[in-house]
N, C-alpha and C positions, 0 to 999 in steps of 0.2 A: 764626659763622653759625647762626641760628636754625634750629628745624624747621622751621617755613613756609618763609621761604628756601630750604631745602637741598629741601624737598617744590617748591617751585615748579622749581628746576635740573633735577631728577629731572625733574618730569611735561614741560616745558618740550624737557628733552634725548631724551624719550620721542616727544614729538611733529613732532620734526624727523626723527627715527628713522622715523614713520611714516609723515609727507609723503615721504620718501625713497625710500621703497618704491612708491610711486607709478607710479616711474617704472619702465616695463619692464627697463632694462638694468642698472638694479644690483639688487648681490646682496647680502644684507644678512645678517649672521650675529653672534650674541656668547654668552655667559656673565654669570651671574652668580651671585656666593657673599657670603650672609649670615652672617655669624659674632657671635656674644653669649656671655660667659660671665661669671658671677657666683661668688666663694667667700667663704665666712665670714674669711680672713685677710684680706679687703678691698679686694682685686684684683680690678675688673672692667674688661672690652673689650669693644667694640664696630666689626665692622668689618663695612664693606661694599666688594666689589672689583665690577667690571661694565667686561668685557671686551667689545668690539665690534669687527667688520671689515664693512666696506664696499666693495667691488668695483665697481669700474665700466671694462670694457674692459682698458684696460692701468694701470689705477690701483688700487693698493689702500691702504685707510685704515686704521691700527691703533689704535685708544687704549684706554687703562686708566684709569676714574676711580675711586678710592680714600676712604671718607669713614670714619674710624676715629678712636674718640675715648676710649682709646686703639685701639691693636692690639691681639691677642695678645705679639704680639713686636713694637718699632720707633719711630717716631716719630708724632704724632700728622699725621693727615693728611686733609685735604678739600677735595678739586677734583681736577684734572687729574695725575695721575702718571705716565703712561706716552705717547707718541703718536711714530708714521712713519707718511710716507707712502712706498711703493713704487711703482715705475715700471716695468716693464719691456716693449720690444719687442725681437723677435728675438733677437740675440744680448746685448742690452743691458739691464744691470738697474741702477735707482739705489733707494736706501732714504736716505730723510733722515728725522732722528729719533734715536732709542732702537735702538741697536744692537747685537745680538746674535750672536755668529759663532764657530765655533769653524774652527782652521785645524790641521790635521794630529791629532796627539793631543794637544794643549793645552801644548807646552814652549813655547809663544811667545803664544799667544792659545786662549780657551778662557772664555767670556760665557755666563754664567748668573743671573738671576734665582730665587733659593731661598728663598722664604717662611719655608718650615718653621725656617729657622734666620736669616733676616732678612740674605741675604748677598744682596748685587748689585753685580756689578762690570761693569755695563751701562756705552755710551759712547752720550753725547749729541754727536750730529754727521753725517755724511755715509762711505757705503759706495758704491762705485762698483763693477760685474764685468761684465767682459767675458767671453762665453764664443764660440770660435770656432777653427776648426781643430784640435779635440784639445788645446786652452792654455785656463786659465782666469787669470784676472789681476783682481787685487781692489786697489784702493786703501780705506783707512780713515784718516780724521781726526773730528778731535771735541776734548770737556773731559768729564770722569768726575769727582763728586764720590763717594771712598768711604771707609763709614764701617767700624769696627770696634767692639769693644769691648776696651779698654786697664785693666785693672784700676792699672797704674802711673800713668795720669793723671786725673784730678779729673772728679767725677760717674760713676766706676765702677755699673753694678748688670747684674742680668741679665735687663732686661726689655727695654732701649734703649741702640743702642751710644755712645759717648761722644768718639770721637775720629775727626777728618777728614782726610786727603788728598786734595788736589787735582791734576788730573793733564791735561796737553794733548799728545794722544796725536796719531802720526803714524805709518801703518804701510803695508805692500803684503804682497803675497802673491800667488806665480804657481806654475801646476801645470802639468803637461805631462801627459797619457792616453794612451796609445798600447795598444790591446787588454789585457794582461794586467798591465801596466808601468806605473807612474805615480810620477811624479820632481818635488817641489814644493820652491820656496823663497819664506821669509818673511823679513820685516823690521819691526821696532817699536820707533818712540820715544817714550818718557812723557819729559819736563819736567814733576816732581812738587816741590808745592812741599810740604814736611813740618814739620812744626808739633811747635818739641820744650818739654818745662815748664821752666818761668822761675820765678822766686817773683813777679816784678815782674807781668811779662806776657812772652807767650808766644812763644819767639824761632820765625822761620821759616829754615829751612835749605831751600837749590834743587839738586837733584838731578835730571843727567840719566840716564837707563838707555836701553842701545839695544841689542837682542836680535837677534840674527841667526843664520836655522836652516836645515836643511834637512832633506829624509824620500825616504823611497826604499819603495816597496811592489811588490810581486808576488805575483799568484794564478797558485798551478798545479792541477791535474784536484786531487792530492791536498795538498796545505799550501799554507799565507797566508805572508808574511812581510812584515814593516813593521817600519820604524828610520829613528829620528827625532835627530836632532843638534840641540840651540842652545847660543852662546856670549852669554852675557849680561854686559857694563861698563855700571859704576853711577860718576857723575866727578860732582866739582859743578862749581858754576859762580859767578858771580858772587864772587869771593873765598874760596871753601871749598875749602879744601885736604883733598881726599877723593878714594879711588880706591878701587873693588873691582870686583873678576872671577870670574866663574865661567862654572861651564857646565854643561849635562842631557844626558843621552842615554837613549833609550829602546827598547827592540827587544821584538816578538812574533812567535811562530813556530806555528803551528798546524797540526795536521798533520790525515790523515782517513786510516783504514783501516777498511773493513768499516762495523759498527755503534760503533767509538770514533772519541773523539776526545782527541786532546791537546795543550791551550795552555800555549807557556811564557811567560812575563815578564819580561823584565828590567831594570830602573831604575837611576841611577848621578846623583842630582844633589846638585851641588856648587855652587850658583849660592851661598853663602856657608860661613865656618867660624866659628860661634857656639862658647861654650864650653858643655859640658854641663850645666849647673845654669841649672833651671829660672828663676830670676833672667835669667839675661843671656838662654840660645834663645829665650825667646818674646818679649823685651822688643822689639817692633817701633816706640815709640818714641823709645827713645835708638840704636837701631841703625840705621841708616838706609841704602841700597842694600840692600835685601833683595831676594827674588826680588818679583815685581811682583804685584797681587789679578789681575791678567790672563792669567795665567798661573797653570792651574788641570791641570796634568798626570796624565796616568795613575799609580795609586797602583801597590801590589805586596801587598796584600789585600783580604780580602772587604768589603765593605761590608752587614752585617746588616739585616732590617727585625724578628728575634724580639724582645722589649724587653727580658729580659736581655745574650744578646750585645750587644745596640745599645749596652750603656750602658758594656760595658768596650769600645769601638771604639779602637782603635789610633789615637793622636791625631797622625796625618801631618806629618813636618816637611818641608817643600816646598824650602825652603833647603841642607840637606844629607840625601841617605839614600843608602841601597845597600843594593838586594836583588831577590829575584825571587820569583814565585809559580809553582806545577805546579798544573794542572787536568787532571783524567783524568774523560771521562764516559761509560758506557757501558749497555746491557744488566745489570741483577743478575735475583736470583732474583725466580720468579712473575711475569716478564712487568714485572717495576721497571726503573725506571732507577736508576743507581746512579753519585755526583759525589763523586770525591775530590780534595782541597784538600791543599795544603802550601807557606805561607807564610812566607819568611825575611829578617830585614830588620833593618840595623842603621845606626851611624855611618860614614863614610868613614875615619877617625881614631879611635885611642882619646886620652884625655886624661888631663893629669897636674895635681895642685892642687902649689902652695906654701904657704909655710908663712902668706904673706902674702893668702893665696885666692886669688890669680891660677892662671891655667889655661895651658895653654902643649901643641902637639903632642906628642905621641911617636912617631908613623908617619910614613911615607909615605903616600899615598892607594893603598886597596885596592881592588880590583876584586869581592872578595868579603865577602859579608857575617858579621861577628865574631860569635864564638858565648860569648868573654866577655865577661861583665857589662860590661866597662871600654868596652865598643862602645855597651853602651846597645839589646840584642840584644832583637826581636822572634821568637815563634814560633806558630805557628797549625798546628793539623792539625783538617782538617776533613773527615766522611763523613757522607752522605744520601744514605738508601732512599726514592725516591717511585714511586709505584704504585696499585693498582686491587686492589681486591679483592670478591668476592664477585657476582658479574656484573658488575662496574664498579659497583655500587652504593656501594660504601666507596672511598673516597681518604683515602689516608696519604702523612705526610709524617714519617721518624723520621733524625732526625739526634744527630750527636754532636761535640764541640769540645774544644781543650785550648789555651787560649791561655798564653804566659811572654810579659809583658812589662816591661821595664827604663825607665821612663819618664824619670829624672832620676837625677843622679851630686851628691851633696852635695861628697864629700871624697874623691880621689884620691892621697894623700900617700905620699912614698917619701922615709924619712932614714935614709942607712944601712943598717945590717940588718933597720929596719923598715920596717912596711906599712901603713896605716892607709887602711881603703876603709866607705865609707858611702854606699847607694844607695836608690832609689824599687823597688820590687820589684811585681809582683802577677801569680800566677796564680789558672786557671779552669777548672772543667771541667765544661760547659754540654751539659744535653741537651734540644732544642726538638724537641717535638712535635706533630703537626696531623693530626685525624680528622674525613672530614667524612662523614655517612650520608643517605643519599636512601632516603626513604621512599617506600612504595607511590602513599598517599595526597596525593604531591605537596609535602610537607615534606620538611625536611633538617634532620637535627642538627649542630651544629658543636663540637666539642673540641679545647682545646687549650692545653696541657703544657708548662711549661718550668721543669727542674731545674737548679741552680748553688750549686756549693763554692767560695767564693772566698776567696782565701787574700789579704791587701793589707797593707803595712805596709815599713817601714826596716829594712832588711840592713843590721845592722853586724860587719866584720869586722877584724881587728887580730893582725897577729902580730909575734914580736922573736926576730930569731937563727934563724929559721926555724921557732921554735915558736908553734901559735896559741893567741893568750890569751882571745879570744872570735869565736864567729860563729855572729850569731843574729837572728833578726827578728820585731822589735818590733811587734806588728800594730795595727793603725788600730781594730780591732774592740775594744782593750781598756777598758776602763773601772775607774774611780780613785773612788769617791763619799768626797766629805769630810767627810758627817756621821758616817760608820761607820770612816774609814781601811781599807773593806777596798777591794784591789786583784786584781780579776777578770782574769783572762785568760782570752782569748776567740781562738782562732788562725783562725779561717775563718767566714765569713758564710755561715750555708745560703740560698739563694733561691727562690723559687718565682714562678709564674706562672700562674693557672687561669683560663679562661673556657670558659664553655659556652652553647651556644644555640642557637636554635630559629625557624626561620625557612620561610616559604612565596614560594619564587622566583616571576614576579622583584619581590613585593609588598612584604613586610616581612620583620621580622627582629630577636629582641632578643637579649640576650646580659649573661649575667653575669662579671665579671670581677674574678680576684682577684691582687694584687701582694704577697707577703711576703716579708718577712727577719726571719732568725734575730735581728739586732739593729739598732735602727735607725740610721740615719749619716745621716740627713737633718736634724738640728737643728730638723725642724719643729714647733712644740708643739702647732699645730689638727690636725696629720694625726692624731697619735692620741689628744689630751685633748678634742677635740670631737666631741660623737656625734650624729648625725643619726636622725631616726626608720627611714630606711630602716635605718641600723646597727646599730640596737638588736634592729629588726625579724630582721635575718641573724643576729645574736648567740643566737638562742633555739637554733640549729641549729649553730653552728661559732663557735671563738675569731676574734677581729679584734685580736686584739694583732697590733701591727707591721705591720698589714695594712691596704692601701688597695684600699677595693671601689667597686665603681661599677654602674650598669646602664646599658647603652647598647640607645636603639630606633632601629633605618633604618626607614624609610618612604619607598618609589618612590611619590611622589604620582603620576606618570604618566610616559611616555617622558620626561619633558624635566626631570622636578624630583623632587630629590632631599632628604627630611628627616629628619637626623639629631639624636638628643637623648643627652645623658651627665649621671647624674646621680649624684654620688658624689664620691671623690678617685681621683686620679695622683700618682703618686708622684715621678714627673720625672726627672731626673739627666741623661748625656751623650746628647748628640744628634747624629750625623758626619752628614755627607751629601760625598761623593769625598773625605774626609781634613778637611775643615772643621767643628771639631764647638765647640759651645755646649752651656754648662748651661743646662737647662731646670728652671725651679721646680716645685715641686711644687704640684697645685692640690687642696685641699683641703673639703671639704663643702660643694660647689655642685653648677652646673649648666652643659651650654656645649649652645648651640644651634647648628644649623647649616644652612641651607638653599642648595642649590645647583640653578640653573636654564639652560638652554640654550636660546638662540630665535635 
């Protein structure tokens, strides 16, 4: 599609929009976000989203047009991406379309649309709910085409996922209300047809999954409680001789006394048993009955927005975990509030290698979460101070983190009086912090701080007869250069984070920002061999080794529009959003525009 063209769709879809309004009884509402970004590694996108709703009585209209050539993240796209229609009178609602829903705490169904990391496990079909006498009662049918990204099959990168599942989904859901009391059960079939690699071409395998759950909640004056059961079988069909089983369970308890509070968490899913090494757990295309993209369940840790923590985030396996979280929130010193975290979370199972690499159980299934390695053991302890200081003029936010996590189990081997264990290792200990000051004159400064030690690298341990002959961990940070044969060791990545800025509410706002490490692990060679005039220009004043700086200007053009400019690098790396996380590239000596409107 040309510009003209796509200018004519635009003004054309503009002016139906406006004939529409004509009319007294609809109500007409939408969005719209501009995005452009340019870097010197070569990487440019272009996207435009324009979101609208149209109301009229008992009808409401949704669509999403998308013209992006590329994304930032995705496939290329122009025209029509999103669109339902709603229905509802009385007790009766229908939505045909693009369908989003979440049912309990997500061990059965749980539909999200997430940009930021290009995840959509949206259903194209029909949602039917009845609501009346204290029962709610939902039917869902549809077809979901969802994509991932498969580094194990062909056309891997990390900009556009590469591999599809197709899925014809058939589900219900009924709840019961009764004042404080509330009792639901669901039902869900996918018929997914999986697509595994062939050298020839690409075989399809037909696999049914059909999920059946149920949840229990009660509110009293002082504590919540919710717990959630599903039993999920994954069979094929047509000829495929395959069967798996599993199941989730999920429970929160939250209590009130006074000015605290405290939630607990608890998680136990087993909806399959992968062997430890990172090869086979994430291989989602030779494994097939996995837990389903529709089911998107409660985790058992934080989910960060600092960019340090964000980037070592705990990479959730949705298939098998076990563990729980503590939240205590209360009153601290000077009038703060004051959140303490403690996160534990491991395998169902530990694992054993042969000599042959095969994997094979060694437990029973635990109810509690292993605190040895051979579990594959997460830990998190987390505390923030947030508060007011100085007539409320200064807000702070001073936190502090230690994460230990086990990420993959290479070699598990036991022959005889020997032991031979080789694992994925890394911890952290992260200090994020946020100043923000209000000025007399109607300005505010913004600061803010984030410190990290990170330790990352391969724990190899070995002993015979009960004596150890080695255990020691080989860090990722190290470096070998072959012109000189010298060999550096390097045991921990220092990190930082700094931006500072200056802004006048609620008009503008700019901000300097700086990303370093002690060594760099990005393989990028523009992030630091290419220097920009702004770079050169910061260099007269502080090193930019290892370091990616940027400037970012907001400008409230007015109530309704918002524009945003970055010009500089990012440094990229992990991005989670509920346990679902993507590498993001690093963007290097450019520019990203951004403009965001409401009418």
């Amino acid at each position: 599609m040309t510009f003209a063209q796509r200018t004519f769709n635009l003004t054309s879809f503009s002016f139906i929009l406006f004939t529409s309004n004509l009319f007294g009884q609809i109500q007409f509402s939408g969005s719209s976000q501009l995005k452009y970004g340019e870097s010197k590694t070569g990487f440019t996108y272009s996207e435009s989203l324009i979101n609208t709703h149209i109301r009229l009585d008992k009808f409401t209209v949704w669509t999403q047009f998308e013209f992006s050539q590329p994304p930032e993240l995705g496939f290329y796209q122009d025209g029509l991406r999103k669109i339902r229609l709603d229905y509802t009178k009385g007790p009766i609602s229908l939505k045909f379309g693009d369908i989003y829903e979440i049912w309990g705490r997500g061990l059965i169904l749980n539909q999200v649309d997430d940009q930021s990391i290009d995840f959509d496990n949206g259903i194209r079909g029909l949602y039917f709910s009845l609501d009346k006498n204290n029962i709610q009662w939902n039917l869902l049918t549809g077809y979901s085409t969802l994509w991932k990204s498969a580094p194990t099959y062909p056309g891997y990168n990390n900009y556009s996922h590469n591999y599809e599942t197709n899925h014809s989904v058939l589900g219900t859901n009924i709840d019961w209300i009764r004042e404080s009391f509330e009792l639901g059960f669901s039902y869900l079939q996918s018929r997914e047809k999986h697509t595994l690699p062939s050298w020839n071409f690409p075989d399809t395998v037909h696999v049914a999954h059909r999920i059946l759950g149920g949840r229990i909640a009660y509110t009293a004056p002082n504590f919540d409680i919710f717990m959630e059961y599903a039993d999920k079988q994954s069979t094929g069909y047509n000829e495929l001789d395959f069967s798996r089983k599993g199941s989730g369970f999920y429970a929160n308890i939250t209590s009130y006394f006074q000015d605290w509070t405290l939630s607990a968490d608890y998680i136990r899913y087993r909806f399959a048993h992968l062997s430890p090494d990172a090869f086979s757990r994430w291989d989602f295309v030779n494994n097939y009955g996995l837990v389903l993209d529709f089911q998107q369940p409660a985790i058992s840790n934080l989910l960060h927005s600092t960019p340090l923590l964000g980037r070592i985030s705990h990479q959730f396996d949705f298939n098998n975990n076990l563990g729980y979280q503590l939240d205590l929130t209360g009153p601290g010193l000077f009038g703060s509030t004051l959140f303490l975290h403690y996160a534990a979370s491991s395998r169902t199972h530990i694992w054993e290698s042969t000599v042959d690499y095969s994997w094979f159980k060694k437990n029973n299934d635990s109810w509690l979460p292993f605190e040895s390695a051979e579990g594959l053991p997460y830990r998190e302890r987390y505390i923030e101070v947030d508060g007011y200081a100085f007539n409320d003029k200064l807000h702070y936010i001073i936190a502090a983190s230690k994460t230990t996590d086990i990420t993959d189990i290479f070699q598990n081997l036991y022959l005889e009086e020997n032991h031979t264990f080789q694992y994925k290792y890394q911890e952290a200990i992260t200090f994020p912090t946020s100043f923000s000051l209000s000025l007399s004159n109607g300005m505010n400064i913004d600061i803010k701080w984030e410190y990290q030690e990170l330790l990352r690298g391969t724990w190899s341990y070995s002993d015979s007869l009960g004596i150890v002959k080695y255990d020691s961990l080989k860090s990722d940070f190290d470096s070998f250069n072959y012109e000189t044969g010298v060999y550096t060791k390097r045991p921990k990545q220092v990190n930082h984070f700094f931006s500072i800025g200056l802004g006048k509410a609620p008009t503008w706002s700019v901000a300097l920002l700086f990303d370093r490490v002690s060594y760099d692990d990005t393989f990028d060679p523009y992030a630091i061999n290419t220097e920009t005039s702004f770079e050169k220009f910061l260099e007269q004043f502080i090193s930019l080794e290892n370091t990616w700086a940027a400037i970012e200007l907001v400008y409230n053009i007015n109530s309704n529009q918002r524009l945003s400019l970055m010009y500089g690098s990012q440094k990229g790396g992990l991005l989670c959003s509920n346990g679902v996380c993507r590498i993001i590239e690093p963007f290097s000596d450019g520019f990203k525009l951004e403009l965001t409107s409401l009418f």
